[in-house]
N, CA, C and O atoms as a GROMACS GRO file, in nm:
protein
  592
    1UNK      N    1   1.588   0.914   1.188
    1UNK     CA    2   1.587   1.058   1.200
    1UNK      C    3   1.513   1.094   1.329
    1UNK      O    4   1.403   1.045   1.353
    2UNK      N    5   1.570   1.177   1.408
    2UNK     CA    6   1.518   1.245   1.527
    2UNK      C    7   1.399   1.324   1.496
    2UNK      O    8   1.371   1.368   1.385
    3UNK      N    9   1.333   1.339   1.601
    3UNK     CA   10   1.173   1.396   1.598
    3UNK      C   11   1.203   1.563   1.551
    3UNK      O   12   1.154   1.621   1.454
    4UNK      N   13   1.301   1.618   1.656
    4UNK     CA   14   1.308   1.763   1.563
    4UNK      C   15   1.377   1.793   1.482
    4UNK      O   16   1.361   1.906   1.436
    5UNK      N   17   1.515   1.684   1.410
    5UNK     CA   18   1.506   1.638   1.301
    5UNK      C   19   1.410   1.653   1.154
    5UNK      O   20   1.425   1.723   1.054
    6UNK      N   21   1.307   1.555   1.192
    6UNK     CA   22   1.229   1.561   1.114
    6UNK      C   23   1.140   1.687   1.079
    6UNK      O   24   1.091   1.717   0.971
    7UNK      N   25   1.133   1.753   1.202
    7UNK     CA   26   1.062   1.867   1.184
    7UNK      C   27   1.120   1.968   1.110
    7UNK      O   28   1.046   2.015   1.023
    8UNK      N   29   1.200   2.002   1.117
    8UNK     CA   30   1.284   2.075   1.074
    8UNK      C   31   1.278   2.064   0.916
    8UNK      O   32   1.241   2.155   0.842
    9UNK      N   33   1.316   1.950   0.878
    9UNK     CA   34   1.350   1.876   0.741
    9UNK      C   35   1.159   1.938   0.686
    9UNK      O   36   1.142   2.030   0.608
   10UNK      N   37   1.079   1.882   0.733
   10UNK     CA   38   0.973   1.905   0.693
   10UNK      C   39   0.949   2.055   0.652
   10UNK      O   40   0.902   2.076   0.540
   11UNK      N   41   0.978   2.162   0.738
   11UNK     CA   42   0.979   2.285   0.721
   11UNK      C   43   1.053   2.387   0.616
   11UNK      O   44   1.036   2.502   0.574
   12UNK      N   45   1.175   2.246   0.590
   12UNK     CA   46   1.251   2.316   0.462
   12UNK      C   47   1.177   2.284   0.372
   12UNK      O   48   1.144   2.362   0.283
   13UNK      N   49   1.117   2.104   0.387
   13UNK     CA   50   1.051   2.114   0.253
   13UNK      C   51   0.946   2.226   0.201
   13UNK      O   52   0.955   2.275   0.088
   14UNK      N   53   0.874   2.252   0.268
   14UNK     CA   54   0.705   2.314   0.264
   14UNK      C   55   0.796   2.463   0.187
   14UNK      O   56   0.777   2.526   0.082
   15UNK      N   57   0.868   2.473   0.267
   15UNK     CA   58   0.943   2.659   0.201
   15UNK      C   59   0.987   2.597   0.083
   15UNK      O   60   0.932   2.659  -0.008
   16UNK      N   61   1.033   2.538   0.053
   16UNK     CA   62   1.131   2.496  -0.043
   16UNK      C   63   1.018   2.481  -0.177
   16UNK      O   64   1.022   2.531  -0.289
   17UNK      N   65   0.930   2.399  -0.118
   17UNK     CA   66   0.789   2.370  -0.216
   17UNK      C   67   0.772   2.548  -0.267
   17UNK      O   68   0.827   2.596  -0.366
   18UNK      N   69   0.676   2.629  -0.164
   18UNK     CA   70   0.624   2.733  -0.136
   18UNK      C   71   0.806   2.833  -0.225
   18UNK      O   72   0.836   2.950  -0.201
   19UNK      N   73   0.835   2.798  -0.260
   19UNK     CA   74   0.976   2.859  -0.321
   19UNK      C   75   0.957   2.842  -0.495
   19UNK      O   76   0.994   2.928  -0.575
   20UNK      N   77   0.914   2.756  -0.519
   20UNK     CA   78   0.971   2.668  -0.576
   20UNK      C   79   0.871   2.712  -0.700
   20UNK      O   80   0.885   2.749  -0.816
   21UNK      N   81   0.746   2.681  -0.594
   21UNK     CA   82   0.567   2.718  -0.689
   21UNK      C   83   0.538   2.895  -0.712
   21UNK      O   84   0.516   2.963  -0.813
   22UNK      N   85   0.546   2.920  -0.599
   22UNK     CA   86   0.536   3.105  -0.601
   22UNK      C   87   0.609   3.164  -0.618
   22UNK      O   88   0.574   3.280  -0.642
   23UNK      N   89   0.784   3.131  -0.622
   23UNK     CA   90   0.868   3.253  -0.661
   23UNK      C   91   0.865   3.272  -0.778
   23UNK      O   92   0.746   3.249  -0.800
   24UNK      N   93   0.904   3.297  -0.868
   24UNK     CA   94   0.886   3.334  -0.974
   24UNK      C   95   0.761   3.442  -1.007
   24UNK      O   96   0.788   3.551  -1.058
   25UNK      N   97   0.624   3.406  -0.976
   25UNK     CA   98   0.514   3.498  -0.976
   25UNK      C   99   0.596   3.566  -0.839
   25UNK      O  100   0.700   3.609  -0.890
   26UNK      N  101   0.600   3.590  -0.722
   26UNK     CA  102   0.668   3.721  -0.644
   26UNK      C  103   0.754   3.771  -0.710
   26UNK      O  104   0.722   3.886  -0.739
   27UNK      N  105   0.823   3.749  -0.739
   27UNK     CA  106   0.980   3.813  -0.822
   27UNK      C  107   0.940   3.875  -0.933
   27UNK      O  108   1.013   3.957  -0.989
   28UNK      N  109   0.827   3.845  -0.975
   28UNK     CA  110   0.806   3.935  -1.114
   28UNK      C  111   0.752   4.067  -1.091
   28UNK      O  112   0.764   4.174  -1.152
   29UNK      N  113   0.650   4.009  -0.919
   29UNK     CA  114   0.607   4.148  -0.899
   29UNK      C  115   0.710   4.300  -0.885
   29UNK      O  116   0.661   4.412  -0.902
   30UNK      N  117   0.846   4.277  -0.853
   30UNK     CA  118   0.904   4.363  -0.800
   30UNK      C  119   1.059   4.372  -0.907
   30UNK      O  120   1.149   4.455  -0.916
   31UNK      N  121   1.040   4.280  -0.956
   31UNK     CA  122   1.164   4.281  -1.071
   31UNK      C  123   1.076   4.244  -1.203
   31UNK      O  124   0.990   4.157  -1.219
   32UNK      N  125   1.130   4.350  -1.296
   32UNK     CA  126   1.037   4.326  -1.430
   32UNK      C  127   1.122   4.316  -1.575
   32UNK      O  128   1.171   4.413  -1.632
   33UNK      N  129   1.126   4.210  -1.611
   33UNK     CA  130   1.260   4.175  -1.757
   33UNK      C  131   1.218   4.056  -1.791
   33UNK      O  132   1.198   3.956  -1.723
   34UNK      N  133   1.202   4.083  -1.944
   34UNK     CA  134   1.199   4.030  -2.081
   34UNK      C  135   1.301   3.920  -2.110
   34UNK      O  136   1.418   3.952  -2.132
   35UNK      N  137   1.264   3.800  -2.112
   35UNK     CA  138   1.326   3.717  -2.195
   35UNK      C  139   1.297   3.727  -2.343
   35UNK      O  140   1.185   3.766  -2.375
   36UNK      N  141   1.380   3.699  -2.432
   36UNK     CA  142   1.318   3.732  -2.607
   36UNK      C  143   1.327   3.600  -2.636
   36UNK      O  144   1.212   3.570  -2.669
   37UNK      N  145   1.427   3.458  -2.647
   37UNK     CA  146   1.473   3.353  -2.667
   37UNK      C  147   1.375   3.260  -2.626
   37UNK      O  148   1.416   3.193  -2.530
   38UNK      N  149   1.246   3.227  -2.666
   38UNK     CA  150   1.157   3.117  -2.648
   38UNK      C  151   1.201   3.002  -2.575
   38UNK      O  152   1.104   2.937  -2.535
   39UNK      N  153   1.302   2.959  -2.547
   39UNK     CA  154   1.399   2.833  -2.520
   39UNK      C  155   1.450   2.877  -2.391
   39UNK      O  156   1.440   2.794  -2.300
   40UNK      N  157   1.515   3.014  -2.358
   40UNK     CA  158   1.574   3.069  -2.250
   40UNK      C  159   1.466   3.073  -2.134
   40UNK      O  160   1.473   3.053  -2.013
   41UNK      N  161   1.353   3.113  -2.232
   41UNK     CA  162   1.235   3.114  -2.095
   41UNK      C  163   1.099   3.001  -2.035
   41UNK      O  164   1.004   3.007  -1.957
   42UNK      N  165   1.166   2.898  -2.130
   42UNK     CA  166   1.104   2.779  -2.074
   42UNK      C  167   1.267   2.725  -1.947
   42UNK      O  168   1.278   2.699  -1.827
   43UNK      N  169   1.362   2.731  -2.067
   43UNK     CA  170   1.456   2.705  -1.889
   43UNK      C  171   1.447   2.767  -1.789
   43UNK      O  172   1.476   2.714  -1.682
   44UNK      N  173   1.404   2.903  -1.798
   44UNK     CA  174   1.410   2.986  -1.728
   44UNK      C  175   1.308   2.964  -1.597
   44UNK      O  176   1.328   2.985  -1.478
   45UNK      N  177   1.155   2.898  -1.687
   45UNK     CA  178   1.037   2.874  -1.598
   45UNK      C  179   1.044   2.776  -1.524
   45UNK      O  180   0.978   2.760  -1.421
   46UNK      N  181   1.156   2.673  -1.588
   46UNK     CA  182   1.132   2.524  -1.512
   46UNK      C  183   1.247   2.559  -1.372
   46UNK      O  184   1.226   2.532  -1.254
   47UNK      N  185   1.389   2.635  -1.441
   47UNK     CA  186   1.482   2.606  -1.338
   47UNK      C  187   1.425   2.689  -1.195
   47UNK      O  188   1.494   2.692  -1.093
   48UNK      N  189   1.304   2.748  -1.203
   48UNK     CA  190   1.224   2.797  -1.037
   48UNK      C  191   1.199   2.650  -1.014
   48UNK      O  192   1.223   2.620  -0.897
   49UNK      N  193   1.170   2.576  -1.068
   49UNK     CA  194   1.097   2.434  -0.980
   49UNK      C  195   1.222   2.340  -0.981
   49UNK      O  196   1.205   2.247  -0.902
   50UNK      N  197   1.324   2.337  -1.037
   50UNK     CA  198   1.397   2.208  -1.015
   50UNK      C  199   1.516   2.245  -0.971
   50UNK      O  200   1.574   2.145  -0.926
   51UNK      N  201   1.603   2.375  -0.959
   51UNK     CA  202   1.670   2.446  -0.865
   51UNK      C  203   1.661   2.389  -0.720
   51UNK      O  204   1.727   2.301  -0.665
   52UNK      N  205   1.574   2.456  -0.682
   52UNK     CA  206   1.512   2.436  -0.517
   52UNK      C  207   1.529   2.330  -0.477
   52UNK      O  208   1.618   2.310  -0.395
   53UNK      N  209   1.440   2.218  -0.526
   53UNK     CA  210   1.375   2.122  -0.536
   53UNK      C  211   1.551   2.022  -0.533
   53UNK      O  212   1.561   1.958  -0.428
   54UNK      N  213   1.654   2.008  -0.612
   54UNK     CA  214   1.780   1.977  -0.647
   54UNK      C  215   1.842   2.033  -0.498
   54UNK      O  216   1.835   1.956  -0.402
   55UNK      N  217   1.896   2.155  -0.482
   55UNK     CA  218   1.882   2.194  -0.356
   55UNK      C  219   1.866   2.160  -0.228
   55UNK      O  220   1.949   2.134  -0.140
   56UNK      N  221   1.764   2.163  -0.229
   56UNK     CA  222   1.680   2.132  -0.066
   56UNK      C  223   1.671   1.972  -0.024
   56UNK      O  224   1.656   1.928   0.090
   57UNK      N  225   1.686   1.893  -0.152
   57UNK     CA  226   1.686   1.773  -0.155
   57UNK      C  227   1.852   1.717  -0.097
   57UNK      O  228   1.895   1.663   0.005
   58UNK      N  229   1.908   1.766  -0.224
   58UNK     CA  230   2.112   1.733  -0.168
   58UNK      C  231   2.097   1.783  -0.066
   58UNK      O  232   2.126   1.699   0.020
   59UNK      N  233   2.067   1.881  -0.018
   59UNK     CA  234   2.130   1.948   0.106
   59UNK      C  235   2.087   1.834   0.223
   59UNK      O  236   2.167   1.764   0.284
   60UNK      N  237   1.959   1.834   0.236
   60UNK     CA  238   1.902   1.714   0.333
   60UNK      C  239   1.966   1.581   0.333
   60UNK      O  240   2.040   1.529   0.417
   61UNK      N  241   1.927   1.542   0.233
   61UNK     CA  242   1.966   1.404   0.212
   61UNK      C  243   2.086   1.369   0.134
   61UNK      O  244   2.101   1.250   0.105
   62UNK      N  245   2.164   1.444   0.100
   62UNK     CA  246   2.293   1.422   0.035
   62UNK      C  247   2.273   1.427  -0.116
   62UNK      O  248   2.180   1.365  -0.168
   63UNK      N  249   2.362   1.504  -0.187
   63UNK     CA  250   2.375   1.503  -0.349
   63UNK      C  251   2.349   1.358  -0.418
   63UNK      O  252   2.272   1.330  -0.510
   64UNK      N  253   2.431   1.281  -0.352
   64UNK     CA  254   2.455   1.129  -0.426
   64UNK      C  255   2.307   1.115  -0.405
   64UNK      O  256   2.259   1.177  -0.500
   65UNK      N  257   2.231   1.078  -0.350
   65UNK     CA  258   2.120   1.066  -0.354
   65UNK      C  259   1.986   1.107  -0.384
   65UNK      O  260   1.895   1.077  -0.307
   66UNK      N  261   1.968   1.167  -0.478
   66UNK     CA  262   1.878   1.280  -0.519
   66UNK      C  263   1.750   1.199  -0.621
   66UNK      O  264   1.629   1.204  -0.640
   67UNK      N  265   1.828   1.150  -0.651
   67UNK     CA  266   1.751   1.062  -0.733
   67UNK      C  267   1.681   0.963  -0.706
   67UNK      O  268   1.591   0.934  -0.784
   68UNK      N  269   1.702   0.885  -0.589
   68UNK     CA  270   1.675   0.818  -0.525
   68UNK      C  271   1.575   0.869  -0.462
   68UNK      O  272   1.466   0.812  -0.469
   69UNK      N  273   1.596   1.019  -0.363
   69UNK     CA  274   1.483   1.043  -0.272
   69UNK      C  275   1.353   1.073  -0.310
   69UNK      O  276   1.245   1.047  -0.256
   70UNK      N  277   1.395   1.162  -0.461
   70UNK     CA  278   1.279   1.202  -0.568
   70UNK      C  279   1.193   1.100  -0.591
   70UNK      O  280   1.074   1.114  -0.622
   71UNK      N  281   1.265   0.973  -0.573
   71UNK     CA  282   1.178   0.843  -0.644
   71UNK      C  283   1.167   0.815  -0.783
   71UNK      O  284   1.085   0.737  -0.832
   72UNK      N  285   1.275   0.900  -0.864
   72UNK     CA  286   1.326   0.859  -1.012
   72UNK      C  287   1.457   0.828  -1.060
   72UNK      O  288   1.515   0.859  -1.164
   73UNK      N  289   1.497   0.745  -0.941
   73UNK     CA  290   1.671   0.670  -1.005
   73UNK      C  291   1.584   0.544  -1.031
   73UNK      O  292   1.602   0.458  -0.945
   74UNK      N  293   1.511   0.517  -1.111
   74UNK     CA  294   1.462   0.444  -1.206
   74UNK      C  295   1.474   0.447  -1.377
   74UNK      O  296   1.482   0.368  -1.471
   75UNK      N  297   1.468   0.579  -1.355
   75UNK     CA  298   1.501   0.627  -1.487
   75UNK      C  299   1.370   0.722  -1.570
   75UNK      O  300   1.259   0.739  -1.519
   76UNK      N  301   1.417   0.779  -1.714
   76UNK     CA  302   1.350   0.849  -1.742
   76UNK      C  303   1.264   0.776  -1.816
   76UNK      O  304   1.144   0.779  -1.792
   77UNK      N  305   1.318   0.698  -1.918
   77UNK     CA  306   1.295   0.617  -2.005
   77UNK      C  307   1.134   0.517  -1.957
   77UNK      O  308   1.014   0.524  -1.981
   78UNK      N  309   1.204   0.452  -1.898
   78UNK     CA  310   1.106   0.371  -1.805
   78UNK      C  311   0.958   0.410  -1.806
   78UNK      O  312   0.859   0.360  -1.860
   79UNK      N  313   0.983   0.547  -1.705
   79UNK     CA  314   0.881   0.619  -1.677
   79UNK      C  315   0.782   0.709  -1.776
   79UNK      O  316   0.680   0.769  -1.742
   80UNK      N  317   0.849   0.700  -1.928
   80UNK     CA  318   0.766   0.777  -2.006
   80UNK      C  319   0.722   0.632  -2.086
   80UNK      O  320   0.628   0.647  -2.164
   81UNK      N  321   0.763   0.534  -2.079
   81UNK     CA  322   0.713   0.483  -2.117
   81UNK      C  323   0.579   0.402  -2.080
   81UNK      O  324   0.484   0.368  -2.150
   82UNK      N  325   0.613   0.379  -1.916
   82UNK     CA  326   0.484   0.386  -1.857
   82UNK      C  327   0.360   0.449  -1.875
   82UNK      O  328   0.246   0.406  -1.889
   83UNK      N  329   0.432   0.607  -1.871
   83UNK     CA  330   0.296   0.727  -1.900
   83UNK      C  331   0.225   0.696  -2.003
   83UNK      O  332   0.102   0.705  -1.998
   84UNK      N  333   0.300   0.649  -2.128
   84UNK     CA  334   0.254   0.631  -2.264
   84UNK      C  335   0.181   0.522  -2.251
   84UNK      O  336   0.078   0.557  -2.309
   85UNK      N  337   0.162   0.414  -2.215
   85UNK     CA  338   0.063   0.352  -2.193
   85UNK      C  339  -0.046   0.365  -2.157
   85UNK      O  340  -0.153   0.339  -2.211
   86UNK      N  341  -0.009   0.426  -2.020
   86UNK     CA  342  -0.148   0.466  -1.964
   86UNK      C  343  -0.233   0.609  -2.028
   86UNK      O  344  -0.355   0.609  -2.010
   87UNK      N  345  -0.186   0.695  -2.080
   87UNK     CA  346  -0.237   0.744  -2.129
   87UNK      C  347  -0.298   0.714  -2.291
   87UNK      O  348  -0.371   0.790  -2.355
   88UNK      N  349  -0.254   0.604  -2.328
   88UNK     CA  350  -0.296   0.586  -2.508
   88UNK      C  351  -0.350   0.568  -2.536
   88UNK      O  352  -0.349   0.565  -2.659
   89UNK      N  353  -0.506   0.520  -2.447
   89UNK     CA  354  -0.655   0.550  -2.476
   89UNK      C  355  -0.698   0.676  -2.491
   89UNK      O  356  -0.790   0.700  -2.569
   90UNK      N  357  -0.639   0.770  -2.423
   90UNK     CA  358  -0.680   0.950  -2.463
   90UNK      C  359  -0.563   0.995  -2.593
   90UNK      O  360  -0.590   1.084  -2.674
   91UNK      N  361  -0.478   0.945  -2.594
   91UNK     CA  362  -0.417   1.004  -2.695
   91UNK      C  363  -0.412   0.934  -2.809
   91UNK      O  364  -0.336   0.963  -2.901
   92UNK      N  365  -0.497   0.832  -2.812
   92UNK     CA  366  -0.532   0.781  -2.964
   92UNK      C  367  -0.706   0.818  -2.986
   92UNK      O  368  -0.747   0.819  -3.102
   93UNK      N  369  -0.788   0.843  -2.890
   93UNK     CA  370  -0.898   0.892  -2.900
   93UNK      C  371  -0.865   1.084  -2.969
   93UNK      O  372  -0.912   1.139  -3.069
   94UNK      N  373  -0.807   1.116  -2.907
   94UNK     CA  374  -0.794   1.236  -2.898
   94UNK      C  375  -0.738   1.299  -3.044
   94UNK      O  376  -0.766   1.409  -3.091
   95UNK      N  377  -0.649   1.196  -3.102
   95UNK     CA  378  -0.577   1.180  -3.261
   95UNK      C  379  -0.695   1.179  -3.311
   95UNK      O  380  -0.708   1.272  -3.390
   96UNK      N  381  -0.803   1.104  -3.300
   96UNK     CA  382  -0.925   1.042  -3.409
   96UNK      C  383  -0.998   1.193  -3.390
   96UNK      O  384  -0.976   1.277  -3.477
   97UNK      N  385  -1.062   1.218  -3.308
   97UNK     CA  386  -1.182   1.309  -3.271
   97UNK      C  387  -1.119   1.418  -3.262
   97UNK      O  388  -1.192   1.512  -3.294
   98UNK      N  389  -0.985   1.458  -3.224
   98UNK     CA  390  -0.936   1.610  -3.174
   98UNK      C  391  -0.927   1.698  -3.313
   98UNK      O  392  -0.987   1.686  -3.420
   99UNK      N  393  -0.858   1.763  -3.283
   99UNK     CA  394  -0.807   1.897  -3.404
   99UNK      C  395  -0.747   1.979  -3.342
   99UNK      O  396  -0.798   2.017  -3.236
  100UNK      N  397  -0.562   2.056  -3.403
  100UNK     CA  398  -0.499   2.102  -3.375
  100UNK      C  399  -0.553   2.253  -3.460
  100UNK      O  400  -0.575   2.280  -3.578
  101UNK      N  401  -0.559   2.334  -3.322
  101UNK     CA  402  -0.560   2.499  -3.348
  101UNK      C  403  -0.465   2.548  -3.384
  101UNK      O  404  -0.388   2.466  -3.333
  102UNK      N  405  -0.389   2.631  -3.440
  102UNK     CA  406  -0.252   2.704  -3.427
  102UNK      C  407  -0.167   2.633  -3.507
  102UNK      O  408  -0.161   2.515  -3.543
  103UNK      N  409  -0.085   2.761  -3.529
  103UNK     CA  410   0.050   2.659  -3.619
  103UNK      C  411   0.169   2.626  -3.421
  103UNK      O  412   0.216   2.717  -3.352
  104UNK      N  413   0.177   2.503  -3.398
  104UNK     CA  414   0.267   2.498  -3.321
  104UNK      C  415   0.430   2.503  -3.335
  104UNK      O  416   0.477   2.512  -3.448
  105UNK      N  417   0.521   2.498  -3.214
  105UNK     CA  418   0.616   2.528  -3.276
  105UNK      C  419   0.688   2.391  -3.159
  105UNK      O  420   0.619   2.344  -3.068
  106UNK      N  421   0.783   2.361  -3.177
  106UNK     CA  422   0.814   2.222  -3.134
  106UNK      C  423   0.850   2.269  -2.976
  106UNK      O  424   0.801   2.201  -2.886
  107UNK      N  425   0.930   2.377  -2.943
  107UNK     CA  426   0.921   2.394  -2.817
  107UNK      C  427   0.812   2.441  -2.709
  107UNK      O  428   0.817   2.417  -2.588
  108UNK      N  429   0.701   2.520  -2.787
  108UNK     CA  430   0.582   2.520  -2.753
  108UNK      C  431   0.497   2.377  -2.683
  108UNK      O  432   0.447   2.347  -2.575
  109UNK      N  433   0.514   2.327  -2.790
  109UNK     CA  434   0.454   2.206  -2.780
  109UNK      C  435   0.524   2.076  -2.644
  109UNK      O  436   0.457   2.009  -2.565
  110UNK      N  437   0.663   2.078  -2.658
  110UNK     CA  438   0.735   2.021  -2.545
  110UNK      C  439   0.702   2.105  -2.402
  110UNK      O  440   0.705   2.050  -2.292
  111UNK      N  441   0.671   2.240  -2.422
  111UNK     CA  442   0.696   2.309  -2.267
  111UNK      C  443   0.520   2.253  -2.271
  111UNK      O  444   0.527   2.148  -2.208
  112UNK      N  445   0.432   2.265  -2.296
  112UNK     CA  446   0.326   2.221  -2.273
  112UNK      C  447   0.253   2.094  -2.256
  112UNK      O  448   0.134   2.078  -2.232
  113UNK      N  449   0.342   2.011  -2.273
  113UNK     CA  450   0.328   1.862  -2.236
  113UNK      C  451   0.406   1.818  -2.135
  113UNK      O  452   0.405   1.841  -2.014
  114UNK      N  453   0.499   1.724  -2.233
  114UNK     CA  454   0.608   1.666  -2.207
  114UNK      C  455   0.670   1.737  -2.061
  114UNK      O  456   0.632   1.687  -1.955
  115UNK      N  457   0.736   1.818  -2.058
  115UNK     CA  458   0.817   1.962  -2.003
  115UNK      C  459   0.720   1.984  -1.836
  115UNK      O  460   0.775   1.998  -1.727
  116UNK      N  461   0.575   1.982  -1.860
  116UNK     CA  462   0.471   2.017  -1.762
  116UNK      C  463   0.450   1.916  -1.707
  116UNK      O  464   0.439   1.930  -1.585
  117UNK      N  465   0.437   1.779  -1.758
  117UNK     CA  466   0.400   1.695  -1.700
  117UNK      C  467   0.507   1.677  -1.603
  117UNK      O  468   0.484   1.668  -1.482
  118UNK      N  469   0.620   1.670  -1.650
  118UNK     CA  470   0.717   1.580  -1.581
  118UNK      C  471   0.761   1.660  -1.470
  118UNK      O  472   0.776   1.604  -1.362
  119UNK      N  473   0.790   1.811  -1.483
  119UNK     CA  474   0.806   1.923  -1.352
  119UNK      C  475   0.692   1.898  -1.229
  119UNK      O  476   0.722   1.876  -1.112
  120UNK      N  477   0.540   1.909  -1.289
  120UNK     CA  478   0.455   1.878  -1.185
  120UNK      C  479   0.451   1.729  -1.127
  120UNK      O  480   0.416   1.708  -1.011
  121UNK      N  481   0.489   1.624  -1.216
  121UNK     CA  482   0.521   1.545  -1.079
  121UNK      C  483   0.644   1.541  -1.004
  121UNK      O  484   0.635   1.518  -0.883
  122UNK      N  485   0.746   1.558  -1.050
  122UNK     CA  486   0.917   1.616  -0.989
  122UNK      C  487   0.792   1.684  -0.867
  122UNK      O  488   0.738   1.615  -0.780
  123UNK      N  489   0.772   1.807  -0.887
  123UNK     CA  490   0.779   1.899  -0.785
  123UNK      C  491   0.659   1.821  -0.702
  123UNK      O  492   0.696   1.780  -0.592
  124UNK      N  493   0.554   1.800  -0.729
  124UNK     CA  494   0.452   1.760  -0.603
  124UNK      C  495   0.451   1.604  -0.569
  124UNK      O  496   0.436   1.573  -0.451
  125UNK      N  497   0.466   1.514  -0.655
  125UNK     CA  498   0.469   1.380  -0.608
  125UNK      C  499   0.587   1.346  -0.603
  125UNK      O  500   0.610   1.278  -0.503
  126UNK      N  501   0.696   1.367  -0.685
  126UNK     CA  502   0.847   1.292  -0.587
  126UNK      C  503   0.908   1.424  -0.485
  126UNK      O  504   0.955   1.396  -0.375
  127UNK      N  505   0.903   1.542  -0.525
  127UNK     CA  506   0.944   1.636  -0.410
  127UNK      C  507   0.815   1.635  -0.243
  127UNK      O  508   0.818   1.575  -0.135
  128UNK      N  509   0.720   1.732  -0.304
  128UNK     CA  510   0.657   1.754  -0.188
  128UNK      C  511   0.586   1.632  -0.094
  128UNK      O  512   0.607   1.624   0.027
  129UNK      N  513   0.520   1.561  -0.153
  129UNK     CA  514   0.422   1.440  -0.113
  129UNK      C  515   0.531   1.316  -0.104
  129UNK      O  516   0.511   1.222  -0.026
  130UNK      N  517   0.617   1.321  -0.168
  130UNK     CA  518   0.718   1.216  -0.128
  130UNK      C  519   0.836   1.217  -0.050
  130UNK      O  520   0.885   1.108  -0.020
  131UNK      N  521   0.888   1.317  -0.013
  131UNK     CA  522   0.987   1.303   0.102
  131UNK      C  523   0.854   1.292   0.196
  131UNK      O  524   0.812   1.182   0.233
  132UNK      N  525   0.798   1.403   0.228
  132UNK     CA  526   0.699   1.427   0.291
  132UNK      C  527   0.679   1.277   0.371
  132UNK      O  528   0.726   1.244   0.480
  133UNK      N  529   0.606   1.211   0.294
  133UNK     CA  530   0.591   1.054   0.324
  133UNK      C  531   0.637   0.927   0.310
  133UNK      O  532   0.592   0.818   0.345
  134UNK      N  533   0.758   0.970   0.240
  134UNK     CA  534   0.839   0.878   0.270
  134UNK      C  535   0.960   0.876   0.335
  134UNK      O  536   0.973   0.778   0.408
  135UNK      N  537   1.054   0.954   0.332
  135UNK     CA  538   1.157   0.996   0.428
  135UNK      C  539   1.094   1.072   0.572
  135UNK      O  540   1.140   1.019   0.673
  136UNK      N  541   1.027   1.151   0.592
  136UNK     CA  542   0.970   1.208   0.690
  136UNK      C  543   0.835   1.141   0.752
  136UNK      O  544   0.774   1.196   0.843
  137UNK      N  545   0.789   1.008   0.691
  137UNK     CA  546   0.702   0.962   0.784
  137UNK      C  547   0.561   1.049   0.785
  137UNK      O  548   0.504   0.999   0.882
  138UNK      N  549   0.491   1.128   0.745
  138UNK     CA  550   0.376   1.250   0.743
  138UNK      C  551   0.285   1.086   0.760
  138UNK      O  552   0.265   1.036   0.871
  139UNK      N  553   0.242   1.025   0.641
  139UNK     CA  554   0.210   0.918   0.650
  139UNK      C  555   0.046   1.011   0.622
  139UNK      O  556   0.043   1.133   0.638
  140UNK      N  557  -0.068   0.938   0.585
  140UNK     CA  558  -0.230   1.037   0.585
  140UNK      C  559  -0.264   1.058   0.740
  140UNK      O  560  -0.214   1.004   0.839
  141UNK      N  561  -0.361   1.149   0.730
  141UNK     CA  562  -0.437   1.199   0.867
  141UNK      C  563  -0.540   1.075   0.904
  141UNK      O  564  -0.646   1.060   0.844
  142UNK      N  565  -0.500   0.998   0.999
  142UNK     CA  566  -0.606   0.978   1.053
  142UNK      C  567  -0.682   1.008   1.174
  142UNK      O  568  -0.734   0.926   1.249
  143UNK      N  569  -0.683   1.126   1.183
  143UNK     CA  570  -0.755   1.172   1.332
  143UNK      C  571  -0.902   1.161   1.355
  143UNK      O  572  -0.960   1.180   1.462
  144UNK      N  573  -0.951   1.129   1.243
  144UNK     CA  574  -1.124   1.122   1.280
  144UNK      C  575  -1.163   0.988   1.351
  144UNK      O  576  -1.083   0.901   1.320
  145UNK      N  577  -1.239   0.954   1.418
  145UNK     CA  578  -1.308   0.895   1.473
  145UNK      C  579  -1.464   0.863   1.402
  145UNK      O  580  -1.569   0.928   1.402
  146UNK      N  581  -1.419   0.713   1.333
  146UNK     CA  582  -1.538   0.707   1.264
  146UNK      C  583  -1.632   0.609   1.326
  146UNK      O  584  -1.734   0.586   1.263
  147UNK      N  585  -1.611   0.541   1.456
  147UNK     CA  586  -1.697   0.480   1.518
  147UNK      C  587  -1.793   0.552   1.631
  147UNK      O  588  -1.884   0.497   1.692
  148UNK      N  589  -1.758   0.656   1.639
  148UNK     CA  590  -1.896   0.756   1.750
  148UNK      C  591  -1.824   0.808   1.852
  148UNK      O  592  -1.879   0.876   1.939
   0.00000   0.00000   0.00000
């Protein structure tokens, strides 16, 4: 990829991010409507982040490849099963010692886990931080000078 190429690409991402995270809060400021369907408005919340994100990705790098660039044509499976590992010291501590407030309701409970987890890494570690650094090269800052 060419240098202003890349720049470019970079600049969709950051909007695309900056789209992706804040529209929805802008849009409410100036457009104001009620979802009633508990279910309609968790799709409703996620498709601001995976719209764009689907989007800005095909468009750059081609549809066929989306999955790939995200860094999850690995699969889903895989990957929750990973999570579940690593997390099953807090979530078997958390079974023993915790206590559930509220009567929950199963989609409640999915948009607040499951649903959250997996959007916030989609959107910041395989969207933003990963084209970012891996297709576009950003790579960390090293501009300091730590020898004097």
């Amino acid at each position: 990829m060419i240098k202003q190429r890349k720049i470019s690409a970079s600049i969709i991402i950051i909007l695309t991010f900056l789209i992706a995270f804040y529209g929805k809060k802008i849009l409410s400021e100036f457009l104001t409507f009620s979802i009633s369907s508990e279910y309609l408005n968790v799709a409703y919340s996620y498709s601001w982040w995976i719209i764009p994100i689907v989007l800005a990705t095909g468009l750059l790098f081609g549809f066929n490849n989306i999955l790939k660039t995200l860094g999850i044509e690995k699969g889903f499976f895989r990957g929750f099963v990973f999570a579940l590992i690593t997390v099953s010291p807090m979530l078997i501590s958390s079974a023993i010692i915790g206590q559930v407030a509220g009567n929950y309701k199963l989609i409640s409970l999915l948009h607040s886990t499951l649903f959250a987890g997996f959007a916030e890494e989609l959107l910041f570690r395989g969207f933003l931080f990963g084209i970012l650094f891996r297709k576009l090269c950003w790579g960390f800052y090293s501009g300091f000078n730590i020898r004097g």
